[in-house]
Structures are given as structure tokens and as C-alpha cells.
KOLGUTOR-391870 format. One record per residue (C-alpha): residue number from 1; x, y, z. Coordinates in Angstrom, 3 decimals, padded with zeros to 6 digits. Example, Ala and Ser with C-alpha at 12.3 -4.5 7.8 and 13.67 -1.06 7.14 Angstrom:
// KOLGUTOR-391870
NODE; 1; 012.300; -004.500; 007.800 .
NODE; 2; 013.670; -001.060; 007.140 .
//
This chain:
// KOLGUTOR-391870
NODE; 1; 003.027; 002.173; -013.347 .
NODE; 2; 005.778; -000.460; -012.629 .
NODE; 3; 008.525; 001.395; -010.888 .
NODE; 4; 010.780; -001.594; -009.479 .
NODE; 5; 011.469; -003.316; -012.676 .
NODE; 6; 015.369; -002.825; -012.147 .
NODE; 7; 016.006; -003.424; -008.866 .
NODE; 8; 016.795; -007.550; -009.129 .
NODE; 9; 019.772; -006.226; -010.912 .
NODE; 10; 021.658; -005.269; -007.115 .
NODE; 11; 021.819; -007.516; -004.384 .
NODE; 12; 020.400; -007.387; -000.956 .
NODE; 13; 023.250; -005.107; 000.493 .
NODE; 14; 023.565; -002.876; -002.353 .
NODE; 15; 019.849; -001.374; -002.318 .
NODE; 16; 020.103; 002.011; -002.123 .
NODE; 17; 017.545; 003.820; -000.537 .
NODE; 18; 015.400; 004.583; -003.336 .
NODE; 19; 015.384; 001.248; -004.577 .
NODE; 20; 014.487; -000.243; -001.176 .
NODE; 21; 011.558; 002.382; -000.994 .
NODE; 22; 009.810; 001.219; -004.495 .
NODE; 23; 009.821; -002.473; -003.375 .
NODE; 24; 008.397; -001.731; -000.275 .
NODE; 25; 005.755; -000.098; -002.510 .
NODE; 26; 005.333; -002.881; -004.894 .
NODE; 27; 004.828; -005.277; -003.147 .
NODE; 28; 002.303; -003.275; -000.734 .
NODE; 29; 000.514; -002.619; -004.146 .
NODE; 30; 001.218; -006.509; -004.628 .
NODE; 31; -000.664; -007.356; -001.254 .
NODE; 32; -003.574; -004.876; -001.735 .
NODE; 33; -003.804; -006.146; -005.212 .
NODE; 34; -004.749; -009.473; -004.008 .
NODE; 35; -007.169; -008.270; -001.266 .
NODE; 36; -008.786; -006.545; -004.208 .
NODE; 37; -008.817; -009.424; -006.506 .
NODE; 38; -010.701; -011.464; -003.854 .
NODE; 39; -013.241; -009.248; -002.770 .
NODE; 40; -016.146; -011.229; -004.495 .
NODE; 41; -014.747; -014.115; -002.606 .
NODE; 42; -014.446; -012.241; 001.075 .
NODE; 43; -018.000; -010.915; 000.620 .
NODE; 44; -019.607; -014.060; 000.031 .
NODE; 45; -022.182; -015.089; 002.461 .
NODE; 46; -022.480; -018.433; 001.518 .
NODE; 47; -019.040; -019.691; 002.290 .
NODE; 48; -018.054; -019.610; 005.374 .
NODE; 49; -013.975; -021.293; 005.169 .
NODE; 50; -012.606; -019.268; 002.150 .
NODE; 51; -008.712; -020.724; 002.250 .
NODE; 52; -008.031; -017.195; 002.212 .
NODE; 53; -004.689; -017.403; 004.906 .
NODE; 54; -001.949; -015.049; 005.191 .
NODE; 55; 000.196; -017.764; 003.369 .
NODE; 56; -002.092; -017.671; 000.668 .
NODE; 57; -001.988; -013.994; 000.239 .
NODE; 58; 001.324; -013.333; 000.634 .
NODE; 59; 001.714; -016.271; -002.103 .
NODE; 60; -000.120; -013.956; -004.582 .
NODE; 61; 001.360; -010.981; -003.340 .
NODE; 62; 005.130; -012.567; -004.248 .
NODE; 63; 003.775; -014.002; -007.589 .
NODE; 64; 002.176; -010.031; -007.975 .
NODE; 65; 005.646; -008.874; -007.396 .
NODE; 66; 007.915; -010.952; -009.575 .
NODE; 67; 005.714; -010.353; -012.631 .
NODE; 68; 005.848; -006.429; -011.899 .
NODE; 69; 009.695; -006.335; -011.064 .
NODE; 70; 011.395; -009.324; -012.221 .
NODE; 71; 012.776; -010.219; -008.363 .
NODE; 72; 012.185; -012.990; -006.629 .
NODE; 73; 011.234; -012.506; -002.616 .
NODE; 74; 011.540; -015.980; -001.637 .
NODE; 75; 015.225; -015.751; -001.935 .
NODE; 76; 015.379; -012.679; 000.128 .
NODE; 77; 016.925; -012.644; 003.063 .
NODE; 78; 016.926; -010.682; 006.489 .
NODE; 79; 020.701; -009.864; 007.053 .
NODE; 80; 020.397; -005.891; 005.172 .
NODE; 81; 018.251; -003.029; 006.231 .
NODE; 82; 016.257; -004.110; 002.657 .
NODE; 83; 015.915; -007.821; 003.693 .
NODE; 84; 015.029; -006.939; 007.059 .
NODE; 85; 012.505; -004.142; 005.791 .
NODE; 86; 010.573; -006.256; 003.215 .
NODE; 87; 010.604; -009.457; 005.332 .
NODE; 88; 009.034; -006.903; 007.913 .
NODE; 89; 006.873; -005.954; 005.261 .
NODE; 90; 005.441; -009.568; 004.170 .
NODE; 91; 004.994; -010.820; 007.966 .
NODE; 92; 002.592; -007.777; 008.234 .
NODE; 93; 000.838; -008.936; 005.158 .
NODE; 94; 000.866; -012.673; 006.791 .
NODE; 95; -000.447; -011.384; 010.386 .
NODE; 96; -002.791; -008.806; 008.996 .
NODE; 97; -004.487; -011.349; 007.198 .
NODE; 98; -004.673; -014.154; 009.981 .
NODE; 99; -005.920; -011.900; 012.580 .
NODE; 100; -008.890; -010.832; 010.311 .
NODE; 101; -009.498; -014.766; 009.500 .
NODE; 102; -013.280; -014.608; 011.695 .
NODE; 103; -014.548; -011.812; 009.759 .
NODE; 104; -013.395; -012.986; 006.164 .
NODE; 105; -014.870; -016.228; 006.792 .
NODE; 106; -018.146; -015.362; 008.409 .
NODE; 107; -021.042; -016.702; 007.198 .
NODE; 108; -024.334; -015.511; 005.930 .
NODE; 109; -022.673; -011.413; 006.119 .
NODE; 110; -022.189; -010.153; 002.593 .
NODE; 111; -019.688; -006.789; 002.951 .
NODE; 112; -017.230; -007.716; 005.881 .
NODE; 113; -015.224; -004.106; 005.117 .
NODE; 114; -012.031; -005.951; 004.664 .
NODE; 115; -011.379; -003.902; 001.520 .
NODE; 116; -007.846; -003.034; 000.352 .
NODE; 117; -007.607; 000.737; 001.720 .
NODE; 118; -008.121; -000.658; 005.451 .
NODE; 119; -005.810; -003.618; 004.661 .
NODE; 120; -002.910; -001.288; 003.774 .
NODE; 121; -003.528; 000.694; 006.799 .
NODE; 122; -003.394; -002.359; 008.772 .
NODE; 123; -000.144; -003.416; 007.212 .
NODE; 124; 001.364; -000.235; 007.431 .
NODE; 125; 000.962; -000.027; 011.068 .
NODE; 126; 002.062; -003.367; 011.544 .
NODE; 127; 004.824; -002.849; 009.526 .
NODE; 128; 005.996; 000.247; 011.412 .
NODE; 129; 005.844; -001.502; 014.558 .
NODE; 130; 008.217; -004.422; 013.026 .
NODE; 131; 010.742; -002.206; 012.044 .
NODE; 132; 011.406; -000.468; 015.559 .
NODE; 133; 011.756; 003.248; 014.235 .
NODE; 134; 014.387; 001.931; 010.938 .
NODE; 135; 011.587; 002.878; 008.883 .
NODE; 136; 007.789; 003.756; 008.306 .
NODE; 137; 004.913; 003.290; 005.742 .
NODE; 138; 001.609; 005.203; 004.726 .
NODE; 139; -000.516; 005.163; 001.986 .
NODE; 140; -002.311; 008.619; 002.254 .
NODE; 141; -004.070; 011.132; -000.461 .
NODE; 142; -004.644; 014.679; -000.878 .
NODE; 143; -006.244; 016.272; 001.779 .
NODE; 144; -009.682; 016.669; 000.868 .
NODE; 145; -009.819; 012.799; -000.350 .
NODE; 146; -008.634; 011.061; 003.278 .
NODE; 147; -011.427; 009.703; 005.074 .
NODE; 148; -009.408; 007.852; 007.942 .
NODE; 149; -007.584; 010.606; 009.952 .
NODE; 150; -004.415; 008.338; 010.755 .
NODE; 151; -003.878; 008.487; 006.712 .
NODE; 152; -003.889; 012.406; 006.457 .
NODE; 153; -000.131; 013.571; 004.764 .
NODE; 154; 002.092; 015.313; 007.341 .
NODE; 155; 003.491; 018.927; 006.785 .
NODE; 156; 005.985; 017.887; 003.924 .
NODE; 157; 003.356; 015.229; 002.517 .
NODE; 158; 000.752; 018.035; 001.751 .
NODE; 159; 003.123; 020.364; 000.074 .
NODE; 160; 004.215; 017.698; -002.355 .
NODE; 161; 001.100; 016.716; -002.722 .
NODE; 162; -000.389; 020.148; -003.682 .
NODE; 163; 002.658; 021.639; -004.991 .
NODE; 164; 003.711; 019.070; -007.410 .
NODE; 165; 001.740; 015.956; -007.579 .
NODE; 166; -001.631; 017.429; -008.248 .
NODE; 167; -000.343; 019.858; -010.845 .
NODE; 168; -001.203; 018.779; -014.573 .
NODE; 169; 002.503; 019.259; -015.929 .
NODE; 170; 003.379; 015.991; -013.122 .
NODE; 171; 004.692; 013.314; -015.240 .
NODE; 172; 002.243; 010.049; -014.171 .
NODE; 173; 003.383; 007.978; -011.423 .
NODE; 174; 006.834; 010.259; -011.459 .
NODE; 175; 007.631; 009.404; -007.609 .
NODE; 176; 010.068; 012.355; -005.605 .
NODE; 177; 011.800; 011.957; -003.259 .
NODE; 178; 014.059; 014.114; -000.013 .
NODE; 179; 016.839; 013.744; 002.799 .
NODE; 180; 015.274; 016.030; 005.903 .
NODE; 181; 014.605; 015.449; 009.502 .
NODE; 182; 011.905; 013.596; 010.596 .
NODE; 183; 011.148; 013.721; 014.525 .
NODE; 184; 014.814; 015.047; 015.019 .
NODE; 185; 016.243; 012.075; 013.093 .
NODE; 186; 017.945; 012.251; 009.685 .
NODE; 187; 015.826; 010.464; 006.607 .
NODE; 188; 015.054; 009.000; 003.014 .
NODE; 189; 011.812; 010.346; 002.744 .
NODE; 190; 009.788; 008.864; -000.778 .
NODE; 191; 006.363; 009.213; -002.341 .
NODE; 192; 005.038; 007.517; -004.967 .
NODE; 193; 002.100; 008.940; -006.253 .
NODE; 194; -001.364; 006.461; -007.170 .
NODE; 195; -004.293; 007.250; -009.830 .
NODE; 196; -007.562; 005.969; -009.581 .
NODE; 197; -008.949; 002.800; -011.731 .
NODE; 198; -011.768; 001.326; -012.559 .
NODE; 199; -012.149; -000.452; -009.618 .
NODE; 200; -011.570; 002.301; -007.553 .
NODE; 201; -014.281; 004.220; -008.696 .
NODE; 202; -017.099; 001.705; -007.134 .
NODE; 203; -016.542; 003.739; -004.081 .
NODE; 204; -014.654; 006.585; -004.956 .
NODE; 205; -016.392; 007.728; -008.552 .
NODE; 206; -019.743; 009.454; -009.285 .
NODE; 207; -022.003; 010.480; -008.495 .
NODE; 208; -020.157; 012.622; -006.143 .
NODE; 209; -021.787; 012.478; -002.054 .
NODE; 210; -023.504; 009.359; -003.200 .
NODE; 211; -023.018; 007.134; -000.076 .
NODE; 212; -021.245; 003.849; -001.214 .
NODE; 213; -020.685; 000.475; 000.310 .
NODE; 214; -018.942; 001.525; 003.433 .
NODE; 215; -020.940; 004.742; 004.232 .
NODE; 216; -019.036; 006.955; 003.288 .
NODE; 217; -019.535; 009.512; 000.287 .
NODE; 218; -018.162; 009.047; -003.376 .
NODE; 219; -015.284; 011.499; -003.855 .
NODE; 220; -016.187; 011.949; -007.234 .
NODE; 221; -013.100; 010.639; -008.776 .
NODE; 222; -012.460; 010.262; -012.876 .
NODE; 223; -010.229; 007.086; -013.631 .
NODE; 224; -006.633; 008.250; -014.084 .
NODE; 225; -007.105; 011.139; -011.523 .
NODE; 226; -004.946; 011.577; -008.385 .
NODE; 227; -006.388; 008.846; -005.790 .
NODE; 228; -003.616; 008.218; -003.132 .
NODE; 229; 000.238; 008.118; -002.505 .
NODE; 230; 002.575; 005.895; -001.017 .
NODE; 231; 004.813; 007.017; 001.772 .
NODE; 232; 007.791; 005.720; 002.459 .
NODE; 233; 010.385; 007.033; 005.694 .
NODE; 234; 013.939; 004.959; 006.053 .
NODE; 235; 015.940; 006.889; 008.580 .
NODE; 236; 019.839; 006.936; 008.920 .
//
């Protein structure tokens, strides 16, 4: 579900919180997107060089991005707290990428385990470390479904998450969002809720405890079902 479509329509200094949240989102969806799309490519044993740069990635991710929303990135710039958040953002995706250059392109290994759930969390904590405590990012899930423990939803996380999210009267992809404090600081807080697809489903679908590629066991989700949220924090 494309949630950003509108926000070209304000500039730079006129994003309001909520609109600054869903591009952060698309274009992490953008990002992971592409690591998705090239997975054939990464897992390749018999190329060794796959051209696959942080350049090239974040290339795809912006071209991702502009189809989904209409805005253009390249002519973003740093001088707001959304310029400075998504360029934050896209040098994660850039560094990420470049630092993980010797596994994508080693030879004669098949699955290297850069998949797209570890490449969010990578960018995520990158991009929290960027932005100096002006903001934070986290894809996690409901409870039962997290199988990295730095993903698992905080306090206010689970409650949505169980409360509203999971509940079959939730409109699809309806994202919420709160002002409260978070670690004694005022903030935006914004989730944006994720549903399984068909691609998901090679490691998250049936059978259910059926070890898949990475060793861990299926989850047992239907296409459409809850799968994961995005979690946004801009403090004031």
C-alpha cells in the first residue's frame, strides 16, 4: 500500500511529521525492495563481482520511490529535519551496502544471508546512529513472529500491535500514529503496519516449523496476513 503519494506536493521545510515518517518508510521499503529483487543475483556462486554497490542500490531504491510517491530524492536537500533525516536515511542504504561488498560478491557460496529483513536492520541502526537522537527507525512484528531480539516492539509497539493492528476490523496498511515520551523526551511516534507476500512466504509460509533457508522455522504465514511494521520515532 502506497502511503506517500502526496507528499511532493510540500516542500522540504513544510513536512510535517507524519509526512516525514511515511517517506522514511518508503523509501526503506524502496531499499529492501531492491535487496529483494536481487537476491538470485547475491546468491549466485558463479559470479564473483556482481556491480551490486551502494550507488547502485540506492539508484533503484530512488527510482522505487518516485514511482511509489511521485517525489524526486535527488533534489532533496539536507537544510530541514526531513532533508537531513532521509539523506541520513539513503547514506545508510549506501554504507550498508558497501560494507557487505565481500560477502555479496563471494564466489562459489550460494546463500550469503544478505536478505532484506537483515538489510533493514542494518540500515536502521545505521540510520539511528546518523541522526544523533533527532530520530529512530525499526522494522519489527508481532511478538511471536520476531526472530532477532533487537527487532522485538517496545511497550507501546506491542499494544498497537495487539490491540489494533492484528484485529480483523484494521483497515489494511491503515498506519497510527502518537505524541508521548520516549526516554524522557517528547515525540512523533508512527507505525505503519506490513502484510506478507508471496515472496515472503519462502521463509515465512508453510509448512509451519519447517526450517527454511536461514535456519530458522517457517512462521506459518498466509499472504496478506500481518508480517511486520515499520517504526518510526522523530523527537521534538
Amino acid at each position: 500500500m502506497v502511503l506517500a503519494a502526496n507528499v511532493a506536493l510540500a516542500t522540504d521545510s513544510e513536512r510535517s511529521d507524519e509526512e516525514t515518517a511515511i517517506s522514511l518508510a518508503e523509501l526503506l521499503r524502496a531499499a529492501r525492495g531492491v535487496i529483494s529483487a536481487k537476491q538470485d543475483l547475491i546468491n549466485d556462486p558463479s559470479i564473483g563481482d556482481k556491480g551490486l554497490t551502494g550507488a547502485v542500490v540506492l539508484a533503484d531504491a530512488r527510482q522505487r520511490y518516485r514511482q511509489a510517491t511521485g517525489d524526486d530524492l535527488a533534489s532533496n536537500t539536507a537544510q530541514s529535519r526531513y532533508g537531513r533525516a532521509m539523506s541520513a536515511l539513503e547514506t545508510s542504504i549506501v554504507e550498508v551496502t558497501d560494507e557487505h561488498q565481500s560477502t555479496i560478491n563471494l564466489p562459489g557460496v550460494g546463500f550469503k544471508g544478505f536478505i532484506p529483513a537483515v538489510f533493514a536492520r542494518l540500515v536502521n541502526e545505521r540510520f539511528d546512529t546518523l541522526m544523533q537522537g533527532q530520530a529512530e527507525m525499526k522494522v519489527t512484528a508481532p511478538k511471536e513472529l520476531v526472530r532477532n531480539r533487537k527487532s522485538l516492539p517496545d511497550p507501546w509497539e506491542e499494544n498497537i500491535i495487539d490491540t489494533k493492528l492484528k484485529s480483523p476490523d484494521w483497515t489494511t496498511g491503515k498506519p497510527i500514529q502518537d505524541s508521548q515520551s520516549v526516554h524522557g523526551r517528547q515525540a512523533f511516534r508512527f507505525l505503519i503496519p506490513e502484510y506478507y507476500q508471496t515472496s515472503c512466504l519462502v521463509c515465512h509460509g508453510h509448512p509451519k516449523g519447517e526450517m527454511d533457508i536461514t535456519g530458522y522455522p517457517k512462521e506459518g504465514g498466509d499472504e496478506g496476513s500481518l508480517g511486520g511494521v515499520i517504526s518510526v520515532i522523530l523527537y521534538r
